[in-house]
Each structure stands twice: as structure tokens, then as C-alpha cells.
GUMAR-503210 format. One line per 4 residues: their letters; for each residue x, y, z of N, C-alpha, C. Coordinates in steps of 0.2 Angstrom, whole numbers. Example, Ala and Ser with C-alpha at 12.3 -4.5 7.8 and 13.67 -1.06 7.14 Angstrom:
GUMAR-503210
AS = 66/-28/39/62/-22/39/66/-16/39 ~ 64/-11/35/68/-5/36/64/0/39
This chain:
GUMAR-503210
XXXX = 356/26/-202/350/30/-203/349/35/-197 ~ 349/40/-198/348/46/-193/341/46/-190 ~ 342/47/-182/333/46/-179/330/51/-181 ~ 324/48/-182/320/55/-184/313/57/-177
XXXX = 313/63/-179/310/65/-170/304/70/-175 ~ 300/68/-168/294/74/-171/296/81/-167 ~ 289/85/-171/292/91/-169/290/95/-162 ~ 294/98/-160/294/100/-151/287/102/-147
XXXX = 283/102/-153/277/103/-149/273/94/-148 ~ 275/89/-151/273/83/-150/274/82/-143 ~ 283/83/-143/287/82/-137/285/84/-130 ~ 282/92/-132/278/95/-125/273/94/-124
XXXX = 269/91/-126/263/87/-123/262/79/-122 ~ 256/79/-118/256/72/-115/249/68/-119 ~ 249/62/-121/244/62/-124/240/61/-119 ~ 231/61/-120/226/65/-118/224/58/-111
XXXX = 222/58/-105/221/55/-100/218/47/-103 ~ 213/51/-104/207/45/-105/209/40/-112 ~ 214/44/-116/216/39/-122/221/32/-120 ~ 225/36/-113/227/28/-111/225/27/-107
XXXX = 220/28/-103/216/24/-98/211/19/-102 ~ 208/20/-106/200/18/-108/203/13/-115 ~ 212/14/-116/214/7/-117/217/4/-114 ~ 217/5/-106/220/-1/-101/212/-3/-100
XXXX = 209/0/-97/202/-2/-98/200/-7/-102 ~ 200/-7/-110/198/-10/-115/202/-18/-113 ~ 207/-16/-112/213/-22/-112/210/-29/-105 ~ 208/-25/-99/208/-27/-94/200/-30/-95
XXXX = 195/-28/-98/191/-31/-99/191/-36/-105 ~ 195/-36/-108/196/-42/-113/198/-45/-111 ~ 200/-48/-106/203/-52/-102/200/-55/-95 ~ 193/-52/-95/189/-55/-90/187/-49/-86
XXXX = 191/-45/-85/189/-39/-76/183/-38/-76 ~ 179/-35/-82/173/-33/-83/171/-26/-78 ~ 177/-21/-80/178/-16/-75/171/-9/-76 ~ 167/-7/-74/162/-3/-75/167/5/-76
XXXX = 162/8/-82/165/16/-83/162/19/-82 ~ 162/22/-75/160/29/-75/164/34/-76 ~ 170/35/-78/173/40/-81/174/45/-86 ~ 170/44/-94/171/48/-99/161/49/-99
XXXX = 163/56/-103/156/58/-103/153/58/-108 ~ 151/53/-112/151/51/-118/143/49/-118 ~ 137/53/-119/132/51/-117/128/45/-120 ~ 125/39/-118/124/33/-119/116/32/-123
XXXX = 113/38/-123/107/38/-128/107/41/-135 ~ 102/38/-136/101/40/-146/98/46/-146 ~ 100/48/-151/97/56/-153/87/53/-155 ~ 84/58/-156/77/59/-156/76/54/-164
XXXX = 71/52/-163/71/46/-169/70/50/-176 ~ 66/57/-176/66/60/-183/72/62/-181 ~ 77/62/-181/84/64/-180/86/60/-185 ~ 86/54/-184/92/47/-186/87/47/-193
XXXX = 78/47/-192/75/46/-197/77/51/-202 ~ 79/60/-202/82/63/-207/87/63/-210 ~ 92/58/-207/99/57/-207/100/51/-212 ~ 94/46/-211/94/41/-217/91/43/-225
XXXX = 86/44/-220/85/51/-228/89/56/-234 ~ 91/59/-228/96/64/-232/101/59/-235 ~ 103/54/-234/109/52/-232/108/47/-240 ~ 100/44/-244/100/42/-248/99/47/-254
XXXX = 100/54/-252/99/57/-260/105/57/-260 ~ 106/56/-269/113/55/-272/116/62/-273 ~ 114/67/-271/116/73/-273/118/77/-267 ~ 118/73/-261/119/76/-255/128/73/-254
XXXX = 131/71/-257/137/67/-254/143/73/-257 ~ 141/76/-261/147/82/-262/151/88/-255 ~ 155/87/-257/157/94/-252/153/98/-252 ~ 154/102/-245/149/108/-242/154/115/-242
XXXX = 149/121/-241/151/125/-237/156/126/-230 ~ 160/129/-229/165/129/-224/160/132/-220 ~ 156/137/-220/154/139/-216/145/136/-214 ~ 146/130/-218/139/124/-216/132/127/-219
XXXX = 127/122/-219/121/123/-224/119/128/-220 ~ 116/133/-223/111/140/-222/106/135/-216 ~ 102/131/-218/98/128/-213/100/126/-207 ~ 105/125/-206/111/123/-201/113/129/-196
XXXX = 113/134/-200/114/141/-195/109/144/-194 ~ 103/143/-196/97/145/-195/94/143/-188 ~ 96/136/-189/89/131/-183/95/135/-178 ~ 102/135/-177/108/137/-173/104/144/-168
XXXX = 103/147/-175/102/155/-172/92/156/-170 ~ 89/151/-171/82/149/-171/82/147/-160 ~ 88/142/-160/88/139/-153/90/141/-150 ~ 95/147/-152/98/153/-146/92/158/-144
XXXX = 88/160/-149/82/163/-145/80/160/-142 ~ 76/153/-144/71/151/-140/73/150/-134 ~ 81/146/-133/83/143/-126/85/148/-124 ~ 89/155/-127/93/160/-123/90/166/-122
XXXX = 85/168/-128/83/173/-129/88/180/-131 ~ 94/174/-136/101/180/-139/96/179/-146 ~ 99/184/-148/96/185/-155/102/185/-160 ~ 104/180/-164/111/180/-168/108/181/-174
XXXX = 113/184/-179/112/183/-186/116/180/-190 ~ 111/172/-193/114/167/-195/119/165/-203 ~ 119/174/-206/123/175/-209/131/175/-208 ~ 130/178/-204/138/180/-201/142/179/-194
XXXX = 134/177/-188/136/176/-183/138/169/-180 ~ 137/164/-181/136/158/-183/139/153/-186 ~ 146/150/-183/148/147/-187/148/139/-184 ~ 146/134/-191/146/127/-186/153/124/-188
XXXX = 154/119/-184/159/117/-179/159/109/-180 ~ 164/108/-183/165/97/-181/167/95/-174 ~ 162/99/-171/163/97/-161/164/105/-160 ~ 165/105/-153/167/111/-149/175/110/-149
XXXX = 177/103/-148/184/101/-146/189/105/-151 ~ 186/105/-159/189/108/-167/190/114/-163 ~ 182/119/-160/180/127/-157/188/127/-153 ~ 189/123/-150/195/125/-147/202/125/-149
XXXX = 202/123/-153/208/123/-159/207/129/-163 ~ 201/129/-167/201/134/-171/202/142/-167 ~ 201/143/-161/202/148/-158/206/151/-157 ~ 209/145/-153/218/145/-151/221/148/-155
XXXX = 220/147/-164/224/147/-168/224/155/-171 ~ 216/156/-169/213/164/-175/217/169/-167 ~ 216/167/-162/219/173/-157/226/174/-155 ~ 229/168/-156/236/168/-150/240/167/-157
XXXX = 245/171/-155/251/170/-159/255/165/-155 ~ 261/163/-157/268/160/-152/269/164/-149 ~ 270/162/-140/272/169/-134/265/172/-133 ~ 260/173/-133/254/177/-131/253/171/-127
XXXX = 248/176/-122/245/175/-114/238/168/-117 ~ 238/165/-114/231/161/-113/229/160/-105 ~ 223/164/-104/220/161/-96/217/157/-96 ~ 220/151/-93/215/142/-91/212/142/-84
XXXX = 208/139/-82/205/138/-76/207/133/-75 ~ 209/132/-67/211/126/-64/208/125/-60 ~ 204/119/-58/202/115/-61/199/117/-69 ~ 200/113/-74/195/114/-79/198/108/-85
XXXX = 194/110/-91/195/103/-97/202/103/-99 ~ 206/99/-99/212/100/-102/214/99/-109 ~ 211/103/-113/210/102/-120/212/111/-119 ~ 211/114/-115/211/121/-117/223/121/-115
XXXX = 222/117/-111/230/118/-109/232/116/-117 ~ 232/110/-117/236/107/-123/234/108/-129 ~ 231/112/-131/229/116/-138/232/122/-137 ~ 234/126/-131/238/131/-131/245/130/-131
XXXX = 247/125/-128/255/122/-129/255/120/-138 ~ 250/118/-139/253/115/-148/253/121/-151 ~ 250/126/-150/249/135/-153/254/137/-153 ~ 259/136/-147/265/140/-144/262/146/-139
XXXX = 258/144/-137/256/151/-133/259/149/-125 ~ 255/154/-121/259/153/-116/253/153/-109 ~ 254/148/-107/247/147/-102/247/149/-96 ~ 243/155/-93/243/157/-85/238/154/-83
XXXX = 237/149/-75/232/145/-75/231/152/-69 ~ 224/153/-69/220/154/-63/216/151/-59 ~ 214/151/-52/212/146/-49/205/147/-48 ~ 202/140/-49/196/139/-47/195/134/-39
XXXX = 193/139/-34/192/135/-28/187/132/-25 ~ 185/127/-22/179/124/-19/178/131/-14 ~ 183/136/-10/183/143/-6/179/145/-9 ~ 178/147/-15/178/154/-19/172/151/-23
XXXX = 171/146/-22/164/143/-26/165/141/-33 ~ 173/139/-33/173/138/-40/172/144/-47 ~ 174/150/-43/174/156/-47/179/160/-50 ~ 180/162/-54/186/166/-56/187/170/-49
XXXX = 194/172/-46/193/180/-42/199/184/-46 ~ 193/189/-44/196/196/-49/200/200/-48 ~ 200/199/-40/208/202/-38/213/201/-40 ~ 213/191/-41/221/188/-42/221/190/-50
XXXX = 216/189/-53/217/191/-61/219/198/-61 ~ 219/200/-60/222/208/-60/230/211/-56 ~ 232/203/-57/238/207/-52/242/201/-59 ~ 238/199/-65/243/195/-68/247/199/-74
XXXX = 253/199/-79/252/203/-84/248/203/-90 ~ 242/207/-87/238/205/-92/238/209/-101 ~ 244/214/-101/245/216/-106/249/209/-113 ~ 251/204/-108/254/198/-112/249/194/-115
XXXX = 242/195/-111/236/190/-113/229/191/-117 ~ 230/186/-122/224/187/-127/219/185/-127 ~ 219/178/-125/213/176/-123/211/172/-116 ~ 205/172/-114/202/167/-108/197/161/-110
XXXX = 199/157/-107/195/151/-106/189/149/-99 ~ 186/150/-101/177/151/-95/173/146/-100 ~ 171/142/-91/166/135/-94/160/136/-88 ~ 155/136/-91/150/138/-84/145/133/-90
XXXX = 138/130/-87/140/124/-79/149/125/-82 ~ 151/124/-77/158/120/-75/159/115/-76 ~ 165/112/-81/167/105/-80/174/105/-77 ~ 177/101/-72/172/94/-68/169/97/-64
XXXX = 166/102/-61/165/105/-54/156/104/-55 ~ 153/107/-62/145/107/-61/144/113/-59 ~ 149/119/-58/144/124/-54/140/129/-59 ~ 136/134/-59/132/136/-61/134/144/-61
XXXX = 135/149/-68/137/155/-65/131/157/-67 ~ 131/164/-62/123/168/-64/126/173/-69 ~ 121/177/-71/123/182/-73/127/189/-71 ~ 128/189/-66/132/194/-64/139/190/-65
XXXX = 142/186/-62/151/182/-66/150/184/-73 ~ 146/183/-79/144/182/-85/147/190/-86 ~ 141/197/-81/145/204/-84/150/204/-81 ~ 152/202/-75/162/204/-73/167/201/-78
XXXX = 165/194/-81/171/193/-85/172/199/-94 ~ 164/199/-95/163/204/-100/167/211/-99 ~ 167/214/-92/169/220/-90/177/219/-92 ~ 181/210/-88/186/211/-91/189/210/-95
XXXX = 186/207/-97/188/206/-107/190/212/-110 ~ 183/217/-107/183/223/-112/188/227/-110 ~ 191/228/-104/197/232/-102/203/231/-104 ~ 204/225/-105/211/222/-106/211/220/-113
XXXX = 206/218/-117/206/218/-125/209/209/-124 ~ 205/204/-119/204/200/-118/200/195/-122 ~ 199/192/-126/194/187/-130/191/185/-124 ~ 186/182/-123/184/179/-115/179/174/-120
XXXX = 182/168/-121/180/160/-126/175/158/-120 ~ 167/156/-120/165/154/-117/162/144/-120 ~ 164/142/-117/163/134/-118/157/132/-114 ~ 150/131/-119/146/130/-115/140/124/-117
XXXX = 144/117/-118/140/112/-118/135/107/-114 ~ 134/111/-108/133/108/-104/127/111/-100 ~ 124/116/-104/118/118/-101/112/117/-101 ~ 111/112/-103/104/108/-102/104/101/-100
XXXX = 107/101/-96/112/95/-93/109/95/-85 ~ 104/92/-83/100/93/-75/100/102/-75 ~ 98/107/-77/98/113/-79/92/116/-81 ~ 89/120/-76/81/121/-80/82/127/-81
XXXX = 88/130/-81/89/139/-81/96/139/-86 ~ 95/136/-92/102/135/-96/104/145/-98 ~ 110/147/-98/114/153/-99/117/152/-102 ~ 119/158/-109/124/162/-112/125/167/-109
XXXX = 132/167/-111/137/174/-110/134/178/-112 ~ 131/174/-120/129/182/-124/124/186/-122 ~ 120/182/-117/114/186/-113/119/192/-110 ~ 125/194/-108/127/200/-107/126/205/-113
XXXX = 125/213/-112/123/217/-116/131/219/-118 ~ 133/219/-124/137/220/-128/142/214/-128 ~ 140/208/-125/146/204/-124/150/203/-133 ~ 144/201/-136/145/199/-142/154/202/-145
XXXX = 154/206/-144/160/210/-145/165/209/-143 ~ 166/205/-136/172/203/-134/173/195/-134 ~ 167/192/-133/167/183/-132/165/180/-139 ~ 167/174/-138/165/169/-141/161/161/-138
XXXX = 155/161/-140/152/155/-135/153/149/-142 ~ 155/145/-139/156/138/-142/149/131/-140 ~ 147/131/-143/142/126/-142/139/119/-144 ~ 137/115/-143/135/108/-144/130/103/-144
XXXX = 130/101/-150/124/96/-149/125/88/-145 ~ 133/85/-143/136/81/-139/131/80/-134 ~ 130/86/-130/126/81/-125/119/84/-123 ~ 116/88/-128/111/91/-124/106/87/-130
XXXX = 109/85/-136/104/81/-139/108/73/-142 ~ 111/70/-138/113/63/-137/119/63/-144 ~ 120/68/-147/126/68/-154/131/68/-152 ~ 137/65/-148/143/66/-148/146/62/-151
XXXX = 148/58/-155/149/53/-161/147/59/-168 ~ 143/63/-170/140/65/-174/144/71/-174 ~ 149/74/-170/152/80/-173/149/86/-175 ~ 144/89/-169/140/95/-173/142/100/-167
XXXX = 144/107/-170/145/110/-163/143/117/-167 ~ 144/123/-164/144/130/-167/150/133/-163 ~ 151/138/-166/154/148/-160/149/151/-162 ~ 148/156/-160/143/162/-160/148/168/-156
XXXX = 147/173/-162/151/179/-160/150/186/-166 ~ 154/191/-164/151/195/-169/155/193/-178 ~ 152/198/-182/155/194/-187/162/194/-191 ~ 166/201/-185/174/202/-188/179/194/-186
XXXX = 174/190/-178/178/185/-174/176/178/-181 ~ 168/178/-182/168/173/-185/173/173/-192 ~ 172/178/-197/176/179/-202/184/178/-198 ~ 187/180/-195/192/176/-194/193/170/-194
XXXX = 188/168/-189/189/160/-188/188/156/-193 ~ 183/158/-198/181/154/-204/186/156/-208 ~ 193/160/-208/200/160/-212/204/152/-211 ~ 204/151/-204/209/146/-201/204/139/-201
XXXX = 195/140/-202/193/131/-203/194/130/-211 ~ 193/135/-212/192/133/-222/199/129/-223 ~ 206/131/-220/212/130/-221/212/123/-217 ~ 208/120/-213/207/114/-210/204/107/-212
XXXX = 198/110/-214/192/104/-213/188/106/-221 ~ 186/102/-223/183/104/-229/175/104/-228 ~ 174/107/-223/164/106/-222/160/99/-218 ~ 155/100/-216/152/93/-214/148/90/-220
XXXX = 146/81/-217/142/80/-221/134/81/-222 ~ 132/84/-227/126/87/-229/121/84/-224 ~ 118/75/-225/113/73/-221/115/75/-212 ~ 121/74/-210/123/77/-203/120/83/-202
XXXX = 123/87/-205/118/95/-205/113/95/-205 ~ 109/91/-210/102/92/-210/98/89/-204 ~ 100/83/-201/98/80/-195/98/84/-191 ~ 105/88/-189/106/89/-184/102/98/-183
XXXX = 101/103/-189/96/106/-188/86/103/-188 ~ 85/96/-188/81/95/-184/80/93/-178 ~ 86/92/-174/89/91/-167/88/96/-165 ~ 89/101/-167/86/107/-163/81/111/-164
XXXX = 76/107/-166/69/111/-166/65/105/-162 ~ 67/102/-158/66/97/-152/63/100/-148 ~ 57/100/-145/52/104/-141/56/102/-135 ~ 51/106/-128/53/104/-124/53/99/-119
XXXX = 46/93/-125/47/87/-119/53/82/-121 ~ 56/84/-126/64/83/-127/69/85/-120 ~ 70/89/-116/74/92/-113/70/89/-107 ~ 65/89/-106/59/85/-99/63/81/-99
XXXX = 64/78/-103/63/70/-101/73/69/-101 ~ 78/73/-105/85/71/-104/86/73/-96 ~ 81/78/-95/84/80/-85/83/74/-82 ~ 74/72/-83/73/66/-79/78/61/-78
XXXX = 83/56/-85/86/52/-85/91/53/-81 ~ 94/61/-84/101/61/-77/99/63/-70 ~ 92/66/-69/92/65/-64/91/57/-59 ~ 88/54/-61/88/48/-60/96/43/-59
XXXX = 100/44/-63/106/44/-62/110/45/-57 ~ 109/53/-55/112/56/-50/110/55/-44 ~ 103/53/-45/103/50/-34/107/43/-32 ~ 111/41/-40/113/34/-36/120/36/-39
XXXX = 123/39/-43/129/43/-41/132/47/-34 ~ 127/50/-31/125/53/-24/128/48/-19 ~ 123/42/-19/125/37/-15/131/33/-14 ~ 135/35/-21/141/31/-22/145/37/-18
XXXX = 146/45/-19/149/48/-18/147/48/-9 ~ 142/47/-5/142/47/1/144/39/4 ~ 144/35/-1/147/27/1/154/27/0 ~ 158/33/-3/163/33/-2/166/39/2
XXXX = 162/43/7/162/49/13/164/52/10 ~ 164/56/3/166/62/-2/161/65/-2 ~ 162/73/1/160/78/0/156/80/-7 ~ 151/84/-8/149/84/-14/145/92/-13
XXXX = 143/95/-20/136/101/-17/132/100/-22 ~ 126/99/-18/121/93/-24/117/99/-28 ~ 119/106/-28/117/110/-33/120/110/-39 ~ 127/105/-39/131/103/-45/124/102/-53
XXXX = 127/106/-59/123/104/-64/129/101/-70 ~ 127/99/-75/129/95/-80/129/88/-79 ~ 136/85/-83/135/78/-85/139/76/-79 ~ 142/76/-73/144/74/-69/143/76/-63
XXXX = 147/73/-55/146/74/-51/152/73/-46 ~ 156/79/-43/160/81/-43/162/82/-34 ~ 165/77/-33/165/77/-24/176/76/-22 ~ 173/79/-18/180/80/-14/182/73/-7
XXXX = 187/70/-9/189/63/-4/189/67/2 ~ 189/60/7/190/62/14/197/62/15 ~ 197/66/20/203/69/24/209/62/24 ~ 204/54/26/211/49/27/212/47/20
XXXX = 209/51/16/213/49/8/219/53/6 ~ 224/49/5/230/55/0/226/57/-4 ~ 224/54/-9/223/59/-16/215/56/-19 ~ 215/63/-24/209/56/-25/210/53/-33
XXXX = 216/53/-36/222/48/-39/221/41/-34 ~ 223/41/-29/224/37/-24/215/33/-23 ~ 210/37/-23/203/33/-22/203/31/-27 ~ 203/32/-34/202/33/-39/205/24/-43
XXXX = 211/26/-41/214/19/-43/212/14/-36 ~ 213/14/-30/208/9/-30/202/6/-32 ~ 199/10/-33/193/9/-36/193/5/-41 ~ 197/8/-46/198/4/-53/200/-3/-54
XXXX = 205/-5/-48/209/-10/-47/205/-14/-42 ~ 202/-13/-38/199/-17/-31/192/-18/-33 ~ 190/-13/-36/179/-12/-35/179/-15/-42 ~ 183/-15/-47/182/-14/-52/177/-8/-55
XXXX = 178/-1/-55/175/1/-56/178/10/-60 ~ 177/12/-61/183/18/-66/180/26/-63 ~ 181/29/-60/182/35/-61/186/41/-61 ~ 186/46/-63/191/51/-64/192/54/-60
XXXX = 201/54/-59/204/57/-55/201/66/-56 ~ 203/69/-51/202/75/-52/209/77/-53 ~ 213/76/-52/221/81/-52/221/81/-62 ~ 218/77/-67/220/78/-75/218/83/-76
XXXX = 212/88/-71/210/93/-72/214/100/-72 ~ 218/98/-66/223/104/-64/225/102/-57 ~ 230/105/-53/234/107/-46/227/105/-41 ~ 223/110/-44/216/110/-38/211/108/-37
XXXX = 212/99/-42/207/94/-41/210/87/-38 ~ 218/90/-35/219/85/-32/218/79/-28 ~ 213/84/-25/209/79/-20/200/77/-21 ~ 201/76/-27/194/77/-30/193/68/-34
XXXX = 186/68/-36/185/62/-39/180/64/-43 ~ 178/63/-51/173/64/-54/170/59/-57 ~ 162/57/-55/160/50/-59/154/55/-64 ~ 155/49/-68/150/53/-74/144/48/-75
XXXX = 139/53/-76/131/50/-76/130/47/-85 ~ 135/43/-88/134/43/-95/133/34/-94 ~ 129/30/-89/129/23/-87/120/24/-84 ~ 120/18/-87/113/16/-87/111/15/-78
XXXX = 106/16/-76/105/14/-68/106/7/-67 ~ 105/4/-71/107/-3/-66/115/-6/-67 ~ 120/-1/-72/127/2/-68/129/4/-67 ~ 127/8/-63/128/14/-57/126/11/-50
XXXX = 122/5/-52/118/1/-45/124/-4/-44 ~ 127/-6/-49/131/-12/-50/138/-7/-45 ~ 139/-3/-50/145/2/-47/147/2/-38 ~ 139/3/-36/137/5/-30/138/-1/-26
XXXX = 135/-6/-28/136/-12/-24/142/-14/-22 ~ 145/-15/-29/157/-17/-29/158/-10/-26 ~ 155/-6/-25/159/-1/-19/160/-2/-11 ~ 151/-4/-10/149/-6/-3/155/-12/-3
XXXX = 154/-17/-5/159/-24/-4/166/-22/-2 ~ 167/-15/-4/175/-16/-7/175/-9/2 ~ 171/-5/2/171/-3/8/171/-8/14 ~ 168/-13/14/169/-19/20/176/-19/22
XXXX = 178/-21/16/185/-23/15/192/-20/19 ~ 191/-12/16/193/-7/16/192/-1/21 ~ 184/-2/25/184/3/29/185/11/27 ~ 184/11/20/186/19/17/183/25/23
């Protein structure tokens, strides 16, 4: 029998960090470690109770179990385009601007696919989520990484962007809050990158799940004046309203990008389920002692994140917003690969390396707020012990 081989694009990528970490994990806790994860950002509360309550509802009419629209219930794009005024003050039209999404993770597939041919340019940001590299590799596209520095604030520079060929590149990848960094861009980053989008005839894809995430100033790209025309914001209800299991996301864009995009999901995915949509346009008519009360939790989180990151003498800048908290190891550490696995193995405790993000997380560690306080306390404790030990 002749071997049979998958195809070259299986070959060029690496499966996903966390898919074989959090089953050495699984393994090693089943066998006694009982190792703590603050690694993935998987948020650990229930969605708002009329949430689940119109989810069981919708969920008993017998007429709700058919296939949907590709382009998702009218109701669904409504509450969508209803939330970005409230929260952004963008005004969409839920006709055509608005398309929902099974995740943002799909958004970044579906994207890849409607802009970049085999051989076109894609701009990643290094550090950044590594879904956008390996969805470019499976597309055949061709990745230029730009840097994001702790120097530079974690910002795009626009000098190095301009010296690349940007006639080759079609589209860009920008995540503000930042993941794993936290940093926060104002509105001025928002019109430079819009500036070069429009110059260079650039898509500038904004990924933006993480705004209401310790964030009392949540931002859209689209709040640029004309951005609509060159970007695409990608959006979610995974962590701002406790739905990452539930698969509900959007893009927002003008309606030539969405009409494209909706060519290449209808060829994908056959729709979501009806009571899903219906729930999840009640998720977003969530007032805002909704949004009170998720800052409270993470922030509560975060002062004893804090204290892990100063008990292991990593630099942090506690203006960092989103789901995590993002510190750089000390000078006697090689890597923070190197903290990182300690930790895992000696503290019993999990956090993310920064190098899976890129070249310029090397020396970085990111713990994530998705762990109840009195696991975070526990985390703290197995760290102090293991500093005794270790003298980090």
C-alpha cells in the first residue's frame, strides 16, 4: 500500500500551543498533579440568567430546529448594530453591515479567505494571536511579521511599515486591547492605521474581543471617520458576555466587504442555531450593571495576578487592559519558556509562555484572569513555596 500524506498545507503548520499543552495537562492531572491553569482565556462564568432562560425557551419550540440564514436572524443583527451604538457610538446598518460569526476565530478564516489569494502579503503583529499566522499559511498567503515592542509601546511603527513591499500586501491584522500585551490604542493609532490602509489599498482587519474586559473606555476602529471603507472589525460575545462555548461573534464593515465574506461563509457553515441567536441577541441588551460588575470580578482577579507577577520579579504596566496580564521575566531568567515550565513542573501551576506569540514574547509570561480568586490565591501560595526553593 502506498503512504498516504496529507496535504502541504497540514505539513506547514504546527498544531495549535494550547491543543497539546492542556492535554499534557489533562493527563498529568489525571494522575494526581492537580496542576492549576492560568493559561487559556476561556472565561469561567455563566452568561446573564435571561440569557440561558431564552436559550431554553427558544430551544423548546419545535420550529426553531431548522436551518438558518447564512447571514443570521434579522434580530441577531439588529441587537449587533443596536450595541455598537450604544457601546461605540458607530451607527451600522444591520442589513448589510453586519454579519454574524460562529466565533471571531471562523472571522479570521473567513477573511483570510475573501482577501488573500495564494502569494499575497498578510501583516501579523509580533507579538500577537497566532491564529492569524496559521490561517495565513493554510490560505497560501505569505506572512510579513511587524514588530510590536515593549520600546514602542507595543505599537505598530510606521516608519518600519513603509519600508516593506507593501504593493505585495493585502491585508493587516490589529488587535487593540492587545492580546497577550493588554495595551490599549487611542484613537489617533486607530486614524494612522486607517490612513494606511487607505494608501496602500490595505484591508486593516481589526480584532476586537477584548474591550470591555477591565476597560471603561471600550473602542472601535469604526469610530474613525471613513474607516468603514477600508477595515473590518471582528467582534464577540466569548468574553465580554461569558459566551465562549456558545460561538457568537460578528465582522462589521461596509457592505461590498460583507457581501463578499457572506460568498465564502454560506460555502462553509450552514447558519447558527435559531435559540443561540435568539439568546445571544438578549446578551446584548445587557444594561450596564452587566459590564459593572464583569470589570469588578477581573479586577479582583488582577490584584492577585499582580502579586504573582511581582513574586516572580516580572516587570508588568498595570495600565494593561483585557483578559490577561502580561509581564516580562527577570534579567537571571533565559526565557520565559524557561519560567514558564518551571512553574508547570515544580509549582504545579500553568502559564503561557510568551514566545507562541512570536520572536518578541520571548522573554515574556502571560497568566490569564479566567481562575476563580481562591485559584489564583492557591497559584500564589505554590509560587511563594517554590520561590523559597528556587530563589527566582
Amino acid at each position: 500500500m502506498k503512504k498516504i500524506k496529507p496535504a502541504q498545507r497540514v505539513e506547514d503548520i504546527k498544531e495549535y500551543y494550547f491543543s497539546k499543552k492542556l492535554r499534557e495537562l489533562a493527563k498529568l492531572n489525571s494522575e494526581g498533579a492537580d496542576i492549576i491553569s492560568l493559561g487559556i482565556g476561556g472565561p469561567d462564568r455563566a452568561p446573564d440568567a435571561e440569557v440561558i432562560a431564552t436559550l431554553q425557551r427558544e430551544a423548546a419550540v419545535e420550529s426553531n430546529h431548522s436551518y438558518q440564514s447564512y447571514n443570521g436572524l434579522p434580530e441577531l443583527r439588529r441587537a449587533f448594530a443596536d450595541w455598537y451604538l450604544d457601546k461605540y457610538g458607530v451607527k451600522l446598518n444591520p442589513e448589510n453591515e453586519i454579519l454574524p460569526l460562529i466565533g471571531s476565530k471562523e472571522g479570521v478564516l473567513h477573511l483570510s479567505l475573501t482577501f488573500l489569494n495564494p502569494g499575497d502579503g498578510v501583516l501579523v503583529p509580533d507579538p500577537g494571536y497566532p491564529t492569524y499566522t496559521s490561517v495565513s499559511n493554510l490560505v497560501g498567503a505569505k506572512v510579513f511579521k511587524y514588530n510590536l515592542t515593549e520600546e514602542n509601546g507595543w505599537l505598530p511603527d510606521f516608519e518600519e511599515l513603509e519600508k516593506l513591499p507593501l504593493d505585495e500586501i493585502k491585508l493587516m491584522w490589529v488587535n487593540y486591547p492587545h492580546m497577550p500585551t493588554g495595551r490599549q490604542a487611542d484613537i489617533e493609532i486607530f486614524e494612522k492605521l486607517i490612513d494606511f490602509g487607505r494608501r496602500h489599498a490595505i484591508v486593516i482587519a481589526h480584532d476586537n474581543p477584548y474591550s470591555f474586559i477591565l476597560n471603561k473606555e471600550p473602542r472601535s476602529i469604526l469610530q474613525v471617520e471613513g474607516a468603514i471603507d477600508v477595515a473590518v472589525e471582528l467582534n464577540s460575545l466569548s468574553k465580554s458576555h461569558n459566551m465562549a462555548g456558545w460561538r457568537v461573534a460578528m465582522a462589521a464593515s461596509n457592505p461590498t466587504f460583507i457581501s463578499w465574506m457572506l460568498k465564502v461563509k454560506s460555502n462553509i457553515d450552514s447558519g447558527q442555531f435559531k435559540p443561540v441567536m435568539l439568546a445571544a441577541a438578549q446578551a446584548l441588551k445587557a444594561i450596564q450593571n452587566w459590564y459593572d460588575e464583569l470589570y469588578d470580578v477581573y479586577a479582583e482577579r488582577r490584584k492577585i495576578a499582580e502579586e504573582i507577577m511581582n513574586e516572580l520579579g516580572c516587570y508588568f504596566d498595570p495600565e494593561q487592559r483585557g483578559l490577561f496580564l502580561w509581564g516580562r521575566v527577570p534579567e537571571n531568567m533565559e526565557s520565559g519558556e524557561k519560567l514558564a515550565d518551571l512553574l508547570f513542573y515544580d509549582a504545579k501551576v500553568f502559564v503561557t509562555p510568551g514566545f507562541i506569540f512570536g520572536e518578541n514574547g520571548n522573554r515574556y509570561i502571560r497568566i490569564s484572569l479566567c481562575a476563580k480568586p481562591e485559584k489564583l490565591r492557591e497559584a500564589l501560595s505554590r509560587i511563594r513555596a517554590l520561590n523559597k526553593r528556587h530563589s527566582l
